[in-house]
N, CA, C and O atoms as a GROMACS GRO file, in nm:
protein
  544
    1UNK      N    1 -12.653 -12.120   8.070
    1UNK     CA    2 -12.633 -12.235   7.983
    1UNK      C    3 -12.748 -12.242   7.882
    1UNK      O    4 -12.858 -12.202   7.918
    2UNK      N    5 -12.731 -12.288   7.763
    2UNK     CA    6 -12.855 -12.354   7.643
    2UNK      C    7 -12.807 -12.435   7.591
    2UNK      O    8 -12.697 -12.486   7.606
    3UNK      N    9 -12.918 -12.464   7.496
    3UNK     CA   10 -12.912 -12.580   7.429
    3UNK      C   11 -12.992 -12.596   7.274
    3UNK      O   12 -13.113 -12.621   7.273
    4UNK      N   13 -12.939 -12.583   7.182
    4UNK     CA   14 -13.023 -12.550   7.053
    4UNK      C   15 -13.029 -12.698   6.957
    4UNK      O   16 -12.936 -12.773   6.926
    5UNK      N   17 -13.139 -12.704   6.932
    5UNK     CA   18 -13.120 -12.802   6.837
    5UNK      C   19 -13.272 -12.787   6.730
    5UNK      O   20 -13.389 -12.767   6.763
    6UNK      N   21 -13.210 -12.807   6.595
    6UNK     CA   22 -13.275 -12.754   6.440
    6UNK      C   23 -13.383 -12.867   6.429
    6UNK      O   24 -13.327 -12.977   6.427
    7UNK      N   25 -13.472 -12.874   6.424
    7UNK     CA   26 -13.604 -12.961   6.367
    7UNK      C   27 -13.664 -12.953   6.240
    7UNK      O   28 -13.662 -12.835   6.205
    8UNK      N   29 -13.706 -13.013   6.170
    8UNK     CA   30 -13.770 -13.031   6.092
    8UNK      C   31 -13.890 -13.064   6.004
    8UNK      O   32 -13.896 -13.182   5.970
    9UNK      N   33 -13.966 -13.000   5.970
    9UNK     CA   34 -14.116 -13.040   5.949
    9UNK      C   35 -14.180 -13.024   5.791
    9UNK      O   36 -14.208 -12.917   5.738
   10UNK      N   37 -14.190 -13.125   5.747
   10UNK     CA   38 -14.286 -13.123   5.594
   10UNK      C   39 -14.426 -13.052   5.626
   10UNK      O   40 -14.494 -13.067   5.727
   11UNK      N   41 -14.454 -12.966   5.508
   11UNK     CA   42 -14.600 -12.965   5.567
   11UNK      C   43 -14.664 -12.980   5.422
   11UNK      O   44 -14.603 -12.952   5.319
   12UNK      N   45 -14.823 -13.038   5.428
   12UNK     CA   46 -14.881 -13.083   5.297
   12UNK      C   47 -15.011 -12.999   5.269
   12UNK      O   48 -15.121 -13.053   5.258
   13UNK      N   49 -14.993 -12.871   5.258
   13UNK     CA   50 -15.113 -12.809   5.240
   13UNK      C   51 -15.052 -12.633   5.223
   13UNK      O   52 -14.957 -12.588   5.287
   14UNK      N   53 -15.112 -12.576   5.148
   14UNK     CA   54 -15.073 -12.436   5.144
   14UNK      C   55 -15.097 -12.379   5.312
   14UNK      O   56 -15.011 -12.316   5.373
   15UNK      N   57 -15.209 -12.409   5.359
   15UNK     CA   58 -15.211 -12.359   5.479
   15UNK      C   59 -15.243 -12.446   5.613
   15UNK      O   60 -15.267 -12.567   5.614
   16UNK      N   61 -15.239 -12.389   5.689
   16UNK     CA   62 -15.244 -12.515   5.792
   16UNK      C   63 -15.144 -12.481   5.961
   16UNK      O   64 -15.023 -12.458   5.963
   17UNK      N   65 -15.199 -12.485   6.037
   17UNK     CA   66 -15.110 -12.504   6.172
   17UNK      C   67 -15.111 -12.641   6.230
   17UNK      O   68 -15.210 -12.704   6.265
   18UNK      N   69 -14.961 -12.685   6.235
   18UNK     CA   70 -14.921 -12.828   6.280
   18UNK      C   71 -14.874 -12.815   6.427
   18UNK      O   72 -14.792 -12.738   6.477
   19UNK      N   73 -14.963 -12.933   6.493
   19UNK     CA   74 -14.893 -12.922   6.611
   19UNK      C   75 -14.757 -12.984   6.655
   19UNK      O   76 -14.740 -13.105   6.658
   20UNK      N   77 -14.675 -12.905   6.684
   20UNK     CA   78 -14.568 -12.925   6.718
   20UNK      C   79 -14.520 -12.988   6.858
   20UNK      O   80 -14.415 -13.048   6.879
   21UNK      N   81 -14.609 -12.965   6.936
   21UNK     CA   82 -14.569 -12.954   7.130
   21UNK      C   83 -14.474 -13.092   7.145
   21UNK      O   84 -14.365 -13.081   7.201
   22UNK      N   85 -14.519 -13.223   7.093
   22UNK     CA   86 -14.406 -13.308   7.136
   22UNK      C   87 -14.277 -13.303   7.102
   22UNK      O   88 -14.177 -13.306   7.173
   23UNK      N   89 -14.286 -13.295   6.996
   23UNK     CA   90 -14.165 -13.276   6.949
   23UNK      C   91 -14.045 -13.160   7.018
   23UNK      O   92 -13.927 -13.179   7.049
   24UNK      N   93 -14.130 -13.039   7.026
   24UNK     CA   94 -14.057 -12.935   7.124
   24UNK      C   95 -14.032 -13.034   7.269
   24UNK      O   96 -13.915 -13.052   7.302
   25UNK      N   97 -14.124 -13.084   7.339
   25UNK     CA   98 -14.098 -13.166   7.470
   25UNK      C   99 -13.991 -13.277   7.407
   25UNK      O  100 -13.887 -13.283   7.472
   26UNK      N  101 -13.997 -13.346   7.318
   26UNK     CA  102 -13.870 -13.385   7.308
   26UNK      C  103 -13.738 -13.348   7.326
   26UNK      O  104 -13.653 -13.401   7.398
   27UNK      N  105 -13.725 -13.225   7.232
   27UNK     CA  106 -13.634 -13.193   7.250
   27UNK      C  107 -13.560 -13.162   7.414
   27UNK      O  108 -13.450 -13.202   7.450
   28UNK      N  109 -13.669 -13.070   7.502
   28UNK     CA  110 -13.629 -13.000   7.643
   28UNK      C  111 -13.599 -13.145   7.708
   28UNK      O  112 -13.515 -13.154   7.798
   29UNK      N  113 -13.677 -13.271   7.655
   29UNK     CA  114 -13.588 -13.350   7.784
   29UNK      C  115 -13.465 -13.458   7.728
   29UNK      O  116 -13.416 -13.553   7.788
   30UNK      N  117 -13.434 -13.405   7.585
   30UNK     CA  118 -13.321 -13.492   7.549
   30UNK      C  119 -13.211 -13.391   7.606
   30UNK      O  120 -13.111 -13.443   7.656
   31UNK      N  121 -13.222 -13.249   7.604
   31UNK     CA  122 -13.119 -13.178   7.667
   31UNK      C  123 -13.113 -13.157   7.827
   31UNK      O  124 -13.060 -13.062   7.885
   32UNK      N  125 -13.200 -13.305   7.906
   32UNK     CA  126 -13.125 -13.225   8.033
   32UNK      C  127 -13.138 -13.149   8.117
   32UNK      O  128 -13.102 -13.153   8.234
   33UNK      N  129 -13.197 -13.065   8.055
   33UNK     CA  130 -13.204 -12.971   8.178
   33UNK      C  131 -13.345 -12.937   8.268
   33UNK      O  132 -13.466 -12.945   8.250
   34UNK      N  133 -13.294 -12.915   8.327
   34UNK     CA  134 -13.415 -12.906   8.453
   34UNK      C  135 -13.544 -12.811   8.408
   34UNK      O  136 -13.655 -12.854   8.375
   35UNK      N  137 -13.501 -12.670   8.415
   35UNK     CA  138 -13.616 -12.574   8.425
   35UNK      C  139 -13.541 -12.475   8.345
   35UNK      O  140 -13.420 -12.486   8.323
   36UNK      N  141 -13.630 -12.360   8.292
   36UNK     CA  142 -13.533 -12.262   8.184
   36UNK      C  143 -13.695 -12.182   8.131
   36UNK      O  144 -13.813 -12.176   8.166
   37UNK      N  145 -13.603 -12.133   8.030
   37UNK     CA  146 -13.697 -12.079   7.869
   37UNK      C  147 -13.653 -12.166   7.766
   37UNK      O  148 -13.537 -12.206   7.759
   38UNK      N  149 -13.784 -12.213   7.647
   38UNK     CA  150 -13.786 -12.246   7.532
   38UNK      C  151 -13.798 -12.148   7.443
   38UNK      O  152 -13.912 -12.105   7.430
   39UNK      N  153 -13.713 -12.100   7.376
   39UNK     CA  154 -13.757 -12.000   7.262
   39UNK      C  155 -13.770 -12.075   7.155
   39UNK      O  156 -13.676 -12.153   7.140
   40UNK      N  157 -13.877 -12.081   7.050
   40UNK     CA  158 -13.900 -12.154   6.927
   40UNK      C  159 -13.879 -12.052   6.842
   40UNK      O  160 -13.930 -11.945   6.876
   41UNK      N  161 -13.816 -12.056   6.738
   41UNK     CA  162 -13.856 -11.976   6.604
   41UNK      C  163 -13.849 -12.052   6.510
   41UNK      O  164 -13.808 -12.168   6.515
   42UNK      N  165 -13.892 -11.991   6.411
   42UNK     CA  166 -13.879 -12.064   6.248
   42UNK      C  167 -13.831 -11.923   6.140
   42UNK      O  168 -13.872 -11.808   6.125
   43UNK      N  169 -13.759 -11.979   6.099
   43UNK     CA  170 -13.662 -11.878   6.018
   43UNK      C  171 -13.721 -11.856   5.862
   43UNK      O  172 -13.650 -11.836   5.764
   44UNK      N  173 -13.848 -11.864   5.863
   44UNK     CA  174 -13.885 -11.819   5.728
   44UNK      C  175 -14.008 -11.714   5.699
   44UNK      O  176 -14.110 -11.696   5.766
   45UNK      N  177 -13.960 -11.645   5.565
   45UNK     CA  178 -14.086 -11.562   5.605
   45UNK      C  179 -14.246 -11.582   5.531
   45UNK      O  180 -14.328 -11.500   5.489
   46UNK      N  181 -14.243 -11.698   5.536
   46UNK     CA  182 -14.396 -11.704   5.517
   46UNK      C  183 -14.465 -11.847   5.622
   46UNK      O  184 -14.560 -11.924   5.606
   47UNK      N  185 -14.388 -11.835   5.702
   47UNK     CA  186 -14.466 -11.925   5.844
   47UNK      C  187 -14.430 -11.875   5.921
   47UNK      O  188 -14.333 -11.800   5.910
   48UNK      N  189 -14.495 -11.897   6.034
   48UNK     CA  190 -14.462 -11.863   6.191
   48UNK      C  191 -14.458 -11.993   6.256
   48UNK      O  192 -14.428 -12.105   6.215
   49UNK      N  193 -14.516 -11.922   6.432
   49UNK     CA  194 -14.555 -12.003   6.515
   49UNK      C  195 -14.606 -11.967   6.632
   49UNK      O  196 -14.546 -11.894   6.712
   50UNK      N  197 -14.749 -12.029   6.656
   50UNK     CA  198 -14.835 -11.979   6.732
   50UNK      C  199 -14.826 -12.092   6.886
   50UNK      O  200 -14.759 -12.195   6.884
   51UNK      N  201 -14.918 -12.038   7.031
   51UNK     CA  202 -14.992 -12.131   7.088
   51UNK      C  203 -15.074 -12.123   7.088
   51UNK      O  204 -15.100 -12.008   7.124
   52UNK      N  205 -15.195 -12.199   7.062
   52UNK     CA  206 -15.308 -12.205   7.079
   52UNK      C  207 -15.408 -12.351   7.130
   52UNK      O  208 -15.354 -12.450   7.180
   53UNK      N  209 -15.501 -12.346   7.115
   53UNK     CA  210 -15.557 -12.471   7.149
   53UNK      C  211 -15.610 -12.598   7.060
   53UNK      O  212 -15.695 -12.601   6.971
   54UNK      N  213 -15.539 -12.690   7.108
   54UNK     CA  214 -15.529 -12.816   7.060
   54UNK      C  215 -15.643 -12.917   7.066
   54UNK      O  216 -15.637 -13.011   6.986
   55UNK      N  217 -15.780 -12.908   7.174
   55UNK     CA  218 -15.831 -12.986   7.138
   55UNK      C  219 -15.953 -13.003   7.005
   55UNK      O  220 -15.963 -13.100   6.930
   56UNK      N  221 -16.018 -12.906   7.004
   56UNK     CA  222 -16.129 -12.872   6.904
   56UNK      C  223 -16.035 -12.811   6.730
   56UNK      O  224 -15.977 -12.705   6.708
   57UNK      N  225 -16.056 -12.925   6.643
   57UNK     CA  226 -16.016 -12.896   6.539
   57UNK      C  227 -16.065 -12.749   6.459
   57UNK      O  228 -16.005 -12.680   6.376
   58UNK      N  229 -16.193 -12.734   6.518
   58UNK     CA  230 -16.247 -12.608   6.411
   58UNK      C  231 -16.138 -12.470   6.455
   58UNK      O  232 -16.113 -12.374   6.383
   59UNK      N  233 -16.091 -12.492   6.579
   59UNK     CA  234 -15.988 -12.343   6.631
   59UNK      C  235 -15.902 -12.358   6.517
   59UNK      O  236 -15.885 -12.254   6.454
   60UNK      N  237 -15.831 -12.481   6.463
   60UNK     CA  238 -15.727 -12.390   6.376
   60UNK      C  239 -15.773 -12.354   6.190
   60UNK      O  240 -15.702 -12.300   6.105
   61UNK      N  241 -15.913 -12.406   6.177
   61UNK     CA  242 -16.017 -12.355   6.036
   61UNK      C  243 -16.036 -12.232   6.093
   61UNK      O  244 -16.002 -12.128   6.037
   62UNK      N  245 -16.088 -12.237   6.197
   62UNK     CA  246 -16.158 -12.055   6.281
   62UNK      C  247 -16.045 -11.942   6.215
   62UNK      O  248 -16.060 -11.835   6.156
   63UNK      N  249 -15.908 -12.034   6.262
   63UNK     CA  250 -15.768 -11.894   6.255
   63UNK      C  251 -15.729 -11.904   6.150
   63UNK      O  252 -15.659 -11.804   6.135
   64UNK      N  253 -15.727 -11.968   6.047
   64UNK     CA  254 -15.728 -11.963   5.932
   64UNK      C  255 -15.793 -11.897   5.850
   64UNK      O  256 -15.741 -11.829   5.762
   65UNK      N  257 -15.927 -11.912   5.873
   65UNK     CA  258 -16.022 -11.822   5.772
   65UNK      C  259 -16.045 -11.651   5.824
   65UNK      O  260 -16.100 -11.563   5.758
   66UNK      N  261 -15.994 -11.639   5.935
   66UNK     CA  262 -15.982 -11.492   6.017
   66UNK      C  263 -15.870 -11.461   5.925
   66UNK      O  264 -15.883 -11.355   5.864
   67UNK      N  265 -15.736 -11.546   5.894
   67UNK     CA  266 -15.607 -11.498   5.857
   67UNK      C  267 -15.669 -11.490   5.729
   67UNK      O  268 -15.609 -11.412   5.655
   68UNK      N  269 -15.757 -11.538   5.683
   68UNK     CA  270 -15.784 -11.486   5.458
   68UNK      C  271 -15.833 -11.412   5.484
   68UNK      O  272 -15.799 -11.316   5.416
   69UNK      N  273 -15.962 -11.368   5.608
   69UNK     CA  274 -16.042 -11.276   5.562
   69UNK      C  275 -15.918 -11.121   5.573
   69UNK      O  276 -15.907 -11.032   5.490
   70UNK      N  277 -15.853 -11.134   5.688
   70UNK     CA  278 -15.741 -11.003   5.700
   70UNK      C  279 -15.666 -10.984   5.559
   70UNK      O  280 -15.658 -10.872   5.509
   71UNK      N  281 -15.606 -11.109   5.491
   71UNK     CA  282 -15.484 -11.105   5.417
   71UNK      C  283 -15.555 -11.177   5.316
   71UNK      O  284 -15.546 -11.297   5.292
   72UNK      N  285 -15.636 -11.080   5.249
   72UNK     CA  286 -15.724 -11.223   5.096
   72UNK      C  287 -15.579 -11.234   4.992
   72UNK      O  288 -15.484 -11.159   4.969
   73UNK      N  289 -15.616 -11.353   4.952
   73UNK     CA  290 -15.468 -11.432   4.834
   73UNK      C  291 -15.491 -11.363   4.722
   73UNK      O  292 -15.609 -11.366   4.685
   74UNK      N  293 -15.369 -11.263   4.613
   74UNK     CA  294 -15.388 -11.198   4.527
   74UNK      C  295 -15.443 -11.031   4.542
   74UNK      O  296 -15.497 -10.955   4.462
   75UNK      N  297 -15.406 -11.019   4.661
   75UNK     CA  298 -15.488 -10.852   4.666
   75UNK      C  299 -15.352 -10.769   4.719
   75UNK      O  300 -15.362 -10.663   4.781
   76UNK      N  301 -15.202 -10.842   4.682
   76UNK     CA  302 -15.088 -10.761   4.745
   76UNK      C  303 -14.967 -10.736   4.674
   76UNK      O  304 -14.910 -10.826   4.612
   77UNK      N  305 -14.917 -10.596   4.678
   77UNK     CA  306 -14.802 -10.639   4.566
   77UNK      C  307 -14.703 -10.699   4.543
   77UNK      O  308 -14.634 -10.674   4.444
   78UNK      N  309 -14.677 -10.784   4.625
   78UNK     CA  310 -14.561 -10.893   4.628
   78UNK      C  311 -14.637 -10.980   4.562
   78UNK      O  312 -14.559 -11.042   4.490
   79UNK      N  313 -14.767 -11.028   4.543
   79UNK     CA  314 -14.805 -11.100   4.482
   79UNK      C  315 -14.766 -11.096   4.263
   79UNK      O  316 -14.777 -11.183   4.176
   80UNK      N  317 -14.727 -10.968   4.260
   80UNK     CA  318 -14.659 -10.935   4.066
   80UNK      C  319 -14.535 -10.984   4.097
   80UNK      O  320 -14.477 -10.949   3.994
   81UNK      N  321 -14.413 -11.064   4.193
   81UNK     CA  322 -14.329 -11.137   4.194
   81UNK      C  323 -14.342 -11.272   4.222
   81UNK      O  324 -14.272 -11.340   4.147
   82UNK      N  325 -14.418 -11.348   4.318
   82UNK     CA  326 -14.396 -11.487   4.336
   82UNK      C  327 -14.591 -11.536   4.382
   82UNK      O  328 -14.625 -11.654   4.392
   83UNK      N  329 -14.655 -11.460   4.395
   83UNK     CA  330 -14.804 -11.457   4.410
   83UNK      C  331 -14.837 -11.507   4.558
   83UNK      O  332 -14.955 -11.533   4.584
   84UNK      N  333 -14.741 -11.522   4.652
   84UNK     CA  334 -14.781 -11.528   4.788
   84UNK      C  335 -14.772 -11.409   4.873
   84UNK      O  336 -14.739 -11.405   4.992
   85UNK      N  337 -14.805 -11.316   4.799
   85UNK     CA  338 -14.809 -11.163   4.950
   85UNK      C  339 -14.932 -11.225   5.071
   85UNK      O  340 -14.921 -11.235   5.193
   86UNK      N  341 -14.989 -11.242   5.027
   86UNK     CA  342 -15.062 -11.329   5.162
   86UNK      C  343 -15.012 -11.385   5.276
   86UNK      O  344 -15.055 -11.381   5.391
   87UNK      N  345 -14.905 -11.445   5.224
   87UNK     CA  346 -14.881 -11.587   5.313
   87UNK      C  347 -14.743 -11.475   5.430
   87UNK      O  348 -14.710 -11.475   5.548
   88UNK      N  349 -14.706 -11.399   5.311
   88UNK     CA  350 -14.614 -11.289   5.423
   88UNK      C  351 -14.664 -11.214   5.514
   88UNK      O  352 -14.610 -11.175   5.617
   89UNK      N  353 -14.817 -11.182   5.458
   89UNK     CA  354 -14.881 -11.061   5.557
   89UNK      C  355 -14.954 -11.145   5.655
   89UNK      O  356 -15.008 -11.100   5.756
   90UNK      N  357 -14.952 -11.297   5.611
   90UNK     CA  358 -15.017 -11.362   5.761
   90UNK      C  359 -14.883 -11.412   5.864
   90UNK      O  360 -14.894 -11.430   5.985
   91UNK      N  361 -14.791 -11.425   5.807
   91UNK     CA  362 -14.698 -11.448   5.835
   91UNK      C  363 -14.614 -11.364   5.952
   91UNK      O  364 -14.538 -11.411   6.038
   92UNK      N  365 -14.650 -11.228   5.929
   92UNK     CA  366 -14.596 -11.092   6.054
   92UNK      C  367 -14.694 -11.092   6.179
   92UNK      O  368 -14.676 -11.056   6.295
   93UNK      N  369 -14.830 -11.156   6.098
   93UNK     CA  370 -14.936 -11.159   6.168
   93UNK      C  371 -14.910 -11.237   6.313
   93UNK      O  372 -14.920 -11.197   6.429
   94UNK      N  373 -14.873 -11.361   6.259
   94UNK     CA  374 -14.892 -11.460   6.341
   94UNK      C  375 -14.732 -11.437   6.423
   94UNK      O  376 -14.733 -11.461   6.544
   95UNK      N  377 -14.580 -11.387   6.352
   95UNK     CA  378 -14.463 -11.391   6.375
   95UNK      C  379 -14.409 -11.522   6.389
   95UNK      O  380 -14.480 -11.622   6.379
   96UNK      N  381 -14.298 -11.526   6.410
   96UNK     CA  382 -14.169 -11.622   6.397
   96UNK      C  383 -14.129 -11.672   6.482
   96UNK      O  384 -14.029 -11.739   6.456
   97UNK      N  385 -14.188 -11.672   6.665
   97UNK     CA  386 -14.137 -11.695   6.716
   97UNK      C  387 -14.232 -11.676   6.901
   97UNK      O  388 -14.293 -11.582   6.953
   98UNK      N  389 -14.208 -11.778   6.935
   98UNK     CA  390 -14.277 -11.789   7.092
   98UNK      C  391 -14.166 -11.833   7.209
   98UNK      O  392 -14.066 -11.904   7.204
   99UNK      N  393 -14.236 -11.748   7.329
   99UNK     CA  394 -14.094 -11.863   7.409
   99UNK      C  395 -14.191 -11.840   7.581
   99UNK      O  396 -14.261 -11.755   7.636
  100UNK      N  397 -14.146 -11.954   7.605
  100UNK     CA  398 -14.255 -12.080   7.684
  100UNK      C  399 -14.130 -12.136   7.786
  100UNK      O  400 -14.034 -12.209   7.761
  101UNK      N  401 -14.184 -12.059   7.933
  101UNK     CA  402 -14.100 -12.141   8.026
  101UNK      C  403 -14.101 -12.333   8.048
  101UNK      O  404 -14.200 -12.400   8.019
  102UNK      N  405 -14.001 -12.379   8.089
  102UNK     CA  406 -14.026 -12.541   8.080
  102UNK      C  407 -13.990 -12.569   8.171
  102UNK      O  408 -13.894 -12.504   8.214
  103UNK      N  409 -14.031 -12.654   8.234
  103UNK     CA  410 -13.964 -12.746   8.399
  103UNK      C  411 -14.013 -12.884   8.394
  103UNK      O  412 -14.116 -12.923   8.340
  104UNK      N  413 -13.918 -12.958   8.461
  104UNK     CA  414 -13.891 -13.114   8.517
  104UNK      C  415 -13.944 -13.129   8.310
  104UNK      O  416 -14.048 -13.195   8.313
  105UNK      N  417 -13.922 -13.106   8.202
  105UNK     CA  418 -13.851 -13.189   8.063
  105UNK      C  419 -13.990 -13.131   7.970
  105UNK      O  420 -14.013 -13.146   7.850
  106UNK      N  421 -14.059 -13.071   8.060
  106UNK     CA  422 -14.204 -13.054   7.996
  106UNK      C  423 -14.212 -12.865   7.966
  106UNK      O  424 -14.146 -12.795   8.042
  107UNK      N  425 -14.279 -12.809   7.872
  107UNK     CA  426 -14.333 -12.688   7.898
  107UNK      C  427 -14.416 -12.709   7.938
  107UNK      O  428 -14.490 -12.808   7.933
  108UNK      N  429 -14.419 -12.523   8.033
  108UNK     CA  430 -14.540 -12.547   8.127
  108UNK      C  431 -14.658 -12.425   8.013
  108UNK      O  432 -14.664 -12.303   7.997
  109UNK      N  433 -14.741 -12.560   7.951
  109UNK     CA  434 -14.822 -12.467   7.846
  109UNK      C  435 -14.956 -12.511   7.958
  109UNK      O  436 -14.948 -12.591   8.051
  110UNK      N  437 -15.066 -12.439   7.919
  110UNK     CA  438 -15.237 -12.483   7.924
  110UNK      C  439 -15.267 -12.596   7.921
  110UNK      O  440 -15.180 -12.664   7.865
  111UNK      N  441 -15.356 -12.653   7.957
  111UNK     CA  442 -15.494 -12.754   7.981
  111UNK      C  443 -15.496 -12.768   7.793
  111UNK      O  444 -15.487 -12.885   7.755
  112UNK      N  445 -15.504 -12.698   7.716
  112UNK     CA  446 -15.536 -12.718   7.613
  112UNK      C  447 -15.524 -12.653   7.520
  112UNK      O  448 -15.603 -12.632   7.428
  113UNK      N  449 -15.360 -12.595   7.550
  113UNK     CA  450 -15.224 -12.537   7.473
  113UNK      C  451 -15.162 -12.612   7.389
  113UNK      O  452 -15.124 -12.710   7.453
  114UNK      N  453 -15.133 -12.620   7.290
  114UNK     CA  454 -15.010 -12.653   7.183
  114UNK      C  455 -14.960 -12.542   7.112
  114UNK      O  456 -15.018 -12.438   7.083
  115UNK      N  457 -14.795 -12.593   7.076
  115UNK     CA  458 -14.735 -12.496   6.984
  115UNK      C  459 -14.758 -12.558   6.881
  115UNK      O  460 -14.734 -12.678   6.867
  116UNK      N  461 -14.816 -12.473   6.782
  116UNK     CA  462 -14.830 -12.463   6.664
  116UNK      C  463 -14.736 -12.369   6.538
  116UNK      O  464 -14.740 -12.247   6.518
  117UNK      N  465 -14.629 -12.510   6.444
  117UNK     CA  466 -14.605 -12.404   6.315
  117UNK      C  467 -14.729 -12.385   6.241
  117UNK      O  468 -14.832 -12.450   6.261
  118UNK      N  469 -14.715 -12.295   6.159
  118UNK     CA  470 -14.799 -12.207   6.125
  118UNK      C  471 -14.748 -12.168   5.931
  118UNK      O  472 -14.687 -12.068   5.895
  119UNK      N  473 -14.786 -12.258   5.858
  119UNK     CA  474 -14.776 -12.261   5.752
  119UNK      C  475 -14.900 -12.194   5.651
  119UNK      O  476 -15.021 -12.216   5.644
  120UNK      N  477 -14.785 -12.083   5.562
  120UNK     CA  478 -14.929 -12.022   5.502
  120UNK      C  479 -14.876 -12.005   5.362
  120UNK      O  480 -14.931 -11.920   5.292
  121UNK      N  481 -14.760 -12.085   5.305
  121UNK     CA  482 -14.763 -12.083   5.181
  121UNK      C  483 -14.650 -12.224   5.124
  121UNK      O  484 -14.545 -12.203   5.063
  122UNK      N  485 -14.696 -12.345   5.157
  122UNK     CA  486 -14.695 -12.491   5.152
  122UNK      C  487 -14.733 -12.512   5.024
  122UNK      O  488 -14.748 -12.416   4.949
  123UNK      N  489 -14.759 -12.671   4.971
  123UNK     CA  490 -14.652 -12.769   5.088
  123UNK      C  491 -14.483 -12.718   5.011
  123UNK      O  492 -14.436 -12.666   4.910
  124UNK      N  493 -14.443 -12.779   5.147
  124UNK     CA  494 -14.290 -12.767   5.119
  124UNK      C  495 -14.259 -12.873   5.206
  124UNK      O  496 -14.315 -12.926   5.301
  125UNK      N  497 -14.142 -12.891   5.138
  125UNK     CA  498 -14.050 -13.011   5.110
  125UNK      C  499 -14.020 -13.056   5.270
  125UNK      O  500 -14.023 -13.172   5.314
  126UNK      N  501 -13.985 -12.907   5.360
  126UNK     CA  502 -13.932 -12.890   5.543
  126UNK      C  503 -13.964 -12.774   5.525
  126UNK      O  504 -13.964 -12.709   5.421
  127UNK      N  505 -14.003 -12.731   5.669
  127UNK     CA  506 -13.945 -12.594   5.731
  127UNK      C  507 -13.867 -12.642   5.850
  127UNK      O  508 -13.849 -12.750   5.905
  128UNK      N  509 -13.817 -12.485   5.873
  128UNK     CA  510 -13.710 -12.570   5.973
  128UNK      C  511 -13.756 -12.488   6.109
  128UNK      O  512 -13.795 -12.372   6.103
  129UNK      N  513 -13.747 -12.554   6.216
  129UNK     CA  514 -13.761 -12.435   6.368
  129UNK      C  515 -13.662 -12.484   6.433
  129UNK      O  516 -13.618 -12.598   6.425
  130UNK      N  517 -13.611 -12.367   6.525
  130UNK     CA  518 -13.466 -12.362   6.606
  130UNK      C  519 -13.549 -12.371   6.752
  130UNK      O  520 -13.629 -12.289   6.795
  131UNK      N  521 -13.516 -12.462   6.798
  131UNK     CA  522 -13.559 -12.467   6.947
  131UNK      C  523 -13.446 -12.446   7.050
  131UNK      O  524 -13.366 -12.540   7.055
  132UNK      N  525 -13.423 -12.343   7.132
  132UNK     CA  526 -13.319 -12.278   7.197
  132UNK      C  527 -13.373 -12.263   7.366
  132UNK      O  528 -13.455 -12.185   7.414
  133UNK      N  529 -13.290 -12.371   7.430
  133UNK     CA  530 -13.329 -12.366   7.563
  133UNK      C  531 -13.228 -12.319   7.680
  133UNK      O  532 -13.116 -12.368   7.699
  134UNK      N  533 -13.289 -12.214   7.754
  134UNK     CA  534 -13.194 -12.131   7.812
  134UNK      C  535 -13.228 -12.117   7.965
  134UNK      O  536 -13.340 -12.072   7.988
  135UNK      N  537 -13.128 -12.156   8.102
  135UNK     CA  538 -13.154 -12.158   8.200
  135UNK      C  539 -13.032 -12.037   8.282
  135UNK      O  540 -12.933 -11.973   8.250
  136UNK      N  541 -13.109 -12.058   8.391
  136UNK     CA  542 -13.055 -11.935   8.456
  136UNK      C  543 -12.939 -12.036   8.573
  136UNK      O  544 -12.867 -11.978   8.654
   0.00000   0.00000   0.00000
């Protein structure tokens, strides 16, 4: 059995990882089900979605400035069509997609885990992530 349902997220900054985790826990306990897999993706190619840790703000400046120093803005040739080759090459970096067992409505993430989208060529208006929950 699953259960999919489309979310939605503005984001206000060219770059940036938003934490997502409630919203994903929303979703697993409006559907019901007991225990399973969460697969998250986001269907675009210049964000992902990561887990990482949620309490200390400098972790997501830390992964950010690791992701310019790998992928500097303007040094790619996709950049002579729309000027974000960056945001694509951090984008494979980070990928499209995590999946996180869940039980009794909760994932079972870390002490000081969140899912994070992962925006690297913002703001935009939404992105969208497919949250797809699948039990045995």
């Amino acid at each position: 059995m699953f259960f999919r349902k489309e979310l939605r997220f503005p984001t206000d900054r060219r770059e940036n990882l938003v934490d997502i985790t409630e919203e994903i826990n929303a979703v697993i306990s409006e559907s019901g089900l007991d225990s399973g897999v969460c697969s998250i993706y986001v269907p675009h190619a210049t964000s992902g979605v990561v887990v990482n840790e949620n309490d200390d703000p400098n972790i997501i400046e830390d992964v950010l400035e690791t992701l310019r120093k790998l992928a500097p803005k303007g040094s790619f040739l996709h950049d002579k069509i729309d000027g974000n080759g960056d945001a694509h090459v951090k984008s494979a970096i980070m990928g499209p997609s995590e999946a996180i067992p869940f039980e009794n409505g909760r994932m079972l993430l870390g002490t000081w885990q969140s899912v994070m989208l992962c925006e690297f060529d913002g703001p935009k208006y939404e992105r969208k992530v497919i949250v797809t929950l699948f039990t045995g």
